[in-house]
N, C-alpha and C positions, 0 to 999 in steps of 0.2 A: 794292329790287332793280331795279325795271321802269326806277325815272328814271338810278337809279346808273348802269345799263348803256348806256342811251341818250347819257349826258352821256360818261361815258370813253370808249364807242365811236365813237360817230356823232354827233359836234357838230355835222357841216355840214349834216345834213338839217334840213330848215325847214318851214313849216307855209304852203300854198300856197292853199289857201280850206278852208272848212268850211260846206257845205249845210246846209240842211232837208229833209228828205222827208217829208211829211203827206199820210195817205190814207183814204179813207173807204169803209165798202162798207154800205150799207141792209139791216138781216137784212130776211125774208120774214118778216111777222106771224106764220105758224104755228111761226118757230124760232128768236123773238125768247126772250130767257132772261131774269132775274128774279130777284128776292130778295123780302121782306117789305116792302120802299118804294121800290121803283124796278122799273121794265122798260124792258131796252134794246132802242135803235131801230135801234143804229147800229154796226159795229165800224172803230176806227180803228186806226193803226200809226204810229207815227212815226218817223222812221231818222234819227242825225244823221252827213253823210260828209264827212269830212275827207281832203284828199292834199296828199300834199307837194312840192315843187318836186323829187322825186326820184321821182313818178311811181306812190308807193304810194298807196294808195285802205284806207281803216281805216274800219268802219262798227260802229256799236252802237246797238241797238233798244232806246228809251225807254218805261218804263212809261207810256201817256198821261193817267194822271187825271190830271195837272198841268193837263192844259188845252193839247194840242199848240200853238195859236198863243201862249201862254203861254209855252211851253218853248222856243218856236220862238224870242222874243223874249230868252230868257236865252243863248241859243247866240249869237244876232246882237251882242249884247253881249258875251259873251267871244271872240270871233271876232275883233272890234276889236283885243283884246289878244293874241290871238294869232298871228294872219295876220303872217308875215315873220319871226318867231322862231323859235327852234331848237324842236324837239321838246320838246326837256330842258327848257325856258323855257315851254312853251305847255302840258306836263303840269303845273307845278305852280299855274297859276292857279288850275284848278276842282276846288273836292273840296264833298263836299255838307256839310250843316252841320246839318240835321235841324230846320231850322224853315220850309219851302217847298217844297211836291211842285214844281212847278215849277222853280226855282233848280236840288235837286239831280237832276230827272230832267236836265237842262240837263248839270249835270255830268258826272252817269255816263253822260249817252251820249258826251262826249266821251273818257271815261276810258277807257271799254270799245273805240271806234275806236282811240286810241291803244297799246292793247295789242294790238289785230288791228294798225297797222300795226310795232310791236314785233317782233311773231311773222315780217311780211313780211323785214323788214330783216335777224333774225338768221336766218332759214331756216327757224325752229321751228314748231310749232303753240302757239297760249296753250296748250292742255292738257301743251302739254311746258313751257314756260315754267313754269307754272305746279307743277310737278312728276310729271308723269304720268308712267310708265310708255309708252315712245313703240310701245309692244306693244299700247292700249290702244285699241280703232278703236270701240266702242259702249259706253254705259251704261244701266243701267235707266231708264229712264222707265212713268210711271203717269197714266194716263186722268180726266183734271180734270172735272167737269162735275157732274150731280143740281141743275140748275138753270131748268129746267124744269115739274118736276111742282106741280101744283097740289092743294093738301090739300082743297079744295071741288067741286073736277069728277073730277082725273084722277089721285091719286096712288100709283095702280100707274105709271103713265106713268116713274118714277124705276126699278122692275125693270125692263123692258122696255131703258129705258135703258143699264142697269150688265151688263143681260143681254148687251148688242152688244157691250159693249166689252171682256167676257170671250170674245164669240164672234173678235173682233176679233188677239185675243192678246193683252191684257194681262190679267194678274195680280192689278194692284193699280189701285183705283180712289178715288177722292174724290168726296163727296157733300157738298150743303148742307142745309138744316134747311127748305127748301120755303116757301110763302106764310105770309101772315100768321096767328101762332098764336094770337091774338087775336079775330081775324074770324071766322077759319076753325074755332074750338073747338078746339084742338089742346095737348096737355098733354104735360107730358113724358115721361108715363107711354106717350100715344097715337102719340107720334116714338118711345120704344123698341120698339113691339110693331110697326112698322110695320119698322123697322130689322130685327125679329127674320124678317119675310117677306122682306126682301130677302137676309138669312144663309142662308133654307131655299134661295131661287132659285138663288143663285150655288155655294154649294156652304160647306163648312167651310175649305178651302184657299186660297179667294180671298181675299187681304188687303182690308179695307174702311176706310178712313177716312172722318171728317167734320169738316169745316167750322164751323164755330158761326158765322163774321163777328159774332165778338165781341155776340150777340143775346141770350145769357141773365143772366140773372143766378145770383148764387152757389148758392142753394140750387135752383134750376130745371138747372143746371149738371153739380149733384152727381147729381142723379138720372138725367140722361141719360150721365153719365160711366160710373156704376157700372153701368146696362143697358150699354152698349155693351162693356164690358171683362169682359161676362160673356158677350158673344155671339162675343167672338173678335174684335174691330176692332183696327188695329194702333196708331191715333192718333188725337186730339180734337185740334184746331187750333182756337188763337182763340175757343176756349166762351163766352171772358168779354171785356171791353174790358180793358187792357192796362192799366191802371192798378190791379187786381185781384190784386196780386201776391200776397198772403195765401189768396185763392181757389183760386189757382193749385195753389198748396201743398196744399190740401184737395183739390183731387182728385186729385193724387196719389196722397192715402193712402187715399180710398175705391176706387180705380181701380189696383191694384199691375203689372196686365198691359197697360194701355193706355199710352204715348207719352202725356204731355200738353207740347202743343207751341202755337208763336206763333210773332207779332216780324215779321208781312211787311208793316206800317207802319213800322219805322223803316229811318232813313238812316244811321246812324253806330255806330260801335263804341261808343261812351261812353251812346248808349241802351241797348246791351244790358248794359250791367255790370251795372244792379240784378238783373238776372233768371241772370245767372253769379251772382253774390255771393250772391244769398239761394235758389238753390234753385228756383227758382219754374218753369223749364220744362226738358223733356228732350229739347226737337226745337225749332230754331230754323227759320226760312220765309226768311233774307235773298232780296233780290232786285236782281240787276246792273242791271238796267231801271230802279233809282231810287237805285243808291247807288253804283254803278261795281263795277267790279272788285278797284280796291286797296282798296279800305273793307271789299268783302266778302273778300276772301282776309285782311285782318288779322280779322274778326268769324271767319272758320270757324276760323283758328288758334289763338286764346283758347277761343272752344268747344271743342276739342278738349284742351285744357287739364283744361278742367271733366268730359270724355267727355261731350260734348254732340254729334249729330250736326248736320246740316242737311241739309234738302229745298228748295233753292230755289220760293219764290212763281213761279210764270210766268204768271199771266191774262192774257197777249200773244200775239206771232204768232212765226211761224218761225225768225225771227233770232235772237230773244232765248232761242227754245229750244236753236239752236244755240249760243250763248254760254253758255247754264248747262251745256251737255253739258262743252264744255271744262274749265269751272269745277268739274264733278264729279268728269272724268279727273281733274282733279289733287288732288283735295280730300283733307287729313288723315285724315277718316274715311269712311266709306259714308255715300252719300245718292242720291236718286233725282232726274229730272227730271220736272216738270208739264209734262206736252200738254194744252193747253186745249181745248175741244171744246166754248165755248161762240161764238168768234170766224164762223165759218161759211167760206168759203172763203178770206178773207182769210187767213186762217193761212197756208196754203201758198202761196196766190199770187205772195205776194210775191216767193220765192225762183224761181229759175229751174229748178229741179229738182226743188221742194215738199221738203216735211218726210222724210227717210229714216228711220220707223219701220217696225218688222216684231217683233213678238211679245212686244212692252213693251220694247225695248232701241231707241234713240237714235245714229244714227250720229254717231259724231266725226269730222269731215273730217280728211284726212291730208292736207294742204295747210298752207304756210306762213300762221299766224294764225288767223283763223276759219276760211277755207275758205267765206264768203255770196258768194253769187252770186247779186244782184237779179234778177228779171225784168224782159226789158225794156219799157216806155213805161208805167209802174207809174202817173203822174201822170195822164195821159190815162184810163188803164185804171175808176183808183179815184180820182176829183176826191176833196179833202177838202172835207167836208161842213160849214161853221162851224155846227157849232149841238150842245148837249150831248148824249152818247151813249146818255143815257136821260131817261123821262118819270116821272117819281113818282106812284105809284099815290095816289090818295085814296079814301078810305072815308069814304059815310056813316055814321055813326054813330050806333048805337042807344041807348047810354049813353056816359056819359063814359068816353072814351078813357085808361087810362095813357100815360103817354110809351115811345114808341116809342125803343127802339136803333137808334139809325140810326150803323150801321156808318163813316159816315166822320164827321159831328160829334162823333161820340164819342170819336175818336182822337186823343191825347194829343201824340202828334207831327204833325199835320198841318202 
């Protein structure tokens, strides 16, 4: 639809540069965030902005694990081929292809500016393009984060945490599975009953999900699936590494009231067929920041095919939450958006007006396209910093180590 309408309407607009934007902002040690092998130092954002010899300006915010001077370099390359062609010509160079976070964040951030300036050109907002309801000015959004607390010094630190962000107004929260369960002695049995203090904190009403970044395995999985779906969580995301499609399955059947859900690694619709075909999840994570727009509007409309919803992935900053709000207005079925709460001020910085949340709902600008509005001297503001956004914890070791899940080697589409 997006190129159809571009090509029969508006041949003469052309494609007049396409920037970079890479920024970096240093957390403060005490609110650096974390997983089980890795702590980051750093939070980056990358923007890629495209205008046209007709004066529109279309911008979309790249997932950056590709590695922003990485990504920065796949934009520089198709930019060659775009720069002086029509619209219609310059959309269908890049579509991601699902074997380089780089390559396709590259892409979808070009996909995603082109359908902001789509929205400029026809008047619309993408949430109307895309089929909203133009009645439709906020969507739910939920409070991303539990990445923080430590199972060896601090791990009430994670209530305290889900405590604010119910003080906060939202409803619905995301956690992760905390430091190393390993090191730290931590069983699945000692993540449920901890899960079960944070149920008493927050209340029965408060929607709770978690994370696994794909860290257990199958029968480690099943046990924390079935605690949690018996404390009232609304979803397990990612329990297992995604090649686990049979696993998937099983918790399901041990888990009848919990969402088991995935999928915020890949970049194409043709990854998610096995898990449409065979059953294997009930909540899809697509994310615009590494797969574009058109990729993910054809991935939500097969879902919904299956009654499969989607929650967009967002572990970004303000832009890309604003792009998944539109993406929501218009989405087939109900889904939420991720406000990340582990990025630190960068999130909102960037925008000129910061992020417009208020009581878990998400403004959708009523402006022609996105409706982003950078702040201004962003580069100056937040140099990018070349060097990786985290440091890998190492452990001495007492005894021989199993191998470690390490949430991105693991991933079958990287």
């Amino acid at each position: 639809m997006s190129n159809t309408l571009i090509q029969e309407n508006y041949p003469e607009i052309k494609i007049k540069s396409v920037k970079n934007i890479l920024l970096s902002r240093m957390h403060e040690p005490d609110k650096a965030w974390g997983t089980h092998v890795i702590r980051a130092i750093k939070a980056d954002a990358y923007l890629v902005v495209v205008e046209t010899d007709q004066g529109h300006i279309g911008y979309g915010e790249v997932c950056s694990y590709g590695g922003p001077p990485v990504i920065a370099s796949w934009v520089d390359w198709f930019s060659r081929i775009m720069v002086g062609r029509s619209l219609a010509e310059a959309w269908r160079v890049a579509r991601p292809r699902g074997v380089n976070w780089a390559h396709d964040g590259a892409a979808a951030g070009l996909d995603c500016a082109f359908w902001d300036i789509l929205g400029q050109v026809t008047g619309k907002t993408v949430a109307v393009l895309l089929g909203a309801d133009p009645k439709v000015t906020e969507v739910d959004a939920y409070a991303s984060g539990g990445v923080s607390y430590d199972w060896a010094t601090n791990p009430d630190q994670l209530i305290e945490e889900v405590v604010g962000y119910k003080n906060l107004g939202y409803t619905t929260t995301k956690i992760r599975m905390g430091t190393s369960w390993h090191f730290d002695g931590v069983t699945p049995e000692r993540f449920v009953k901890h899960m079960k203090k944070l149920r008493d904190a927050v209340g029965s009403e408060f929607r709770l999900a978690v994370d696994g970044n794909a860290r257990l395995n199958v029968e480690q999985a099943l046990v924390v699936a079935k605690g949690l779906n018996d404390l009232g969580f609304i979803w397990f995301e990612d329990a297992i590494p995604m090649s686990e499609i049979d696993g998937f399955k099983q918790l399901q059947k041990v888990a009848p009231d919990l969402t088991i859900s995935g999928g915020e690694v890949m970049q194409t619709l043709d990854q998610y067929r096995p898990y449409f075909e065979q059953g294997a999840l009930q909540m899809l994570h697509p994310d615009a920041g590494w797969m574009g727009i058109t990729e993910m509007k054809a991935v939500m409309e097969m879902a919904a095919t299956y009654g499969i919803s989607c929650d967009p992935h967002g572990w970004h900053n303000g832009a890309l939450a604003i792009m998944h709000a539109h993406i929501m207005a218009g989405a087939p079925l109900y889904g939420q958006v991720e406000i990340n709460f582990s990025q630190g001020p960068l999130r909102d910085a960037i925008l000129a007006d910061g992020l417009a949340t208020a009581k878990g709902k998400l403004a959708v600008p009523q402006v022609p396209g996105f409706g982003i509005k950078l702040a201004p001297n962003l580069e100056e503001k937040f140099p990018y910093l070349d060097h990786n956004y985290h440091a890998e914890i190492m452990h001495q070791a007492k005894e021989i180590q199993p191998p470690v899940r390490n949430y991105m080697e693991n991933n079958p589409f990287r």
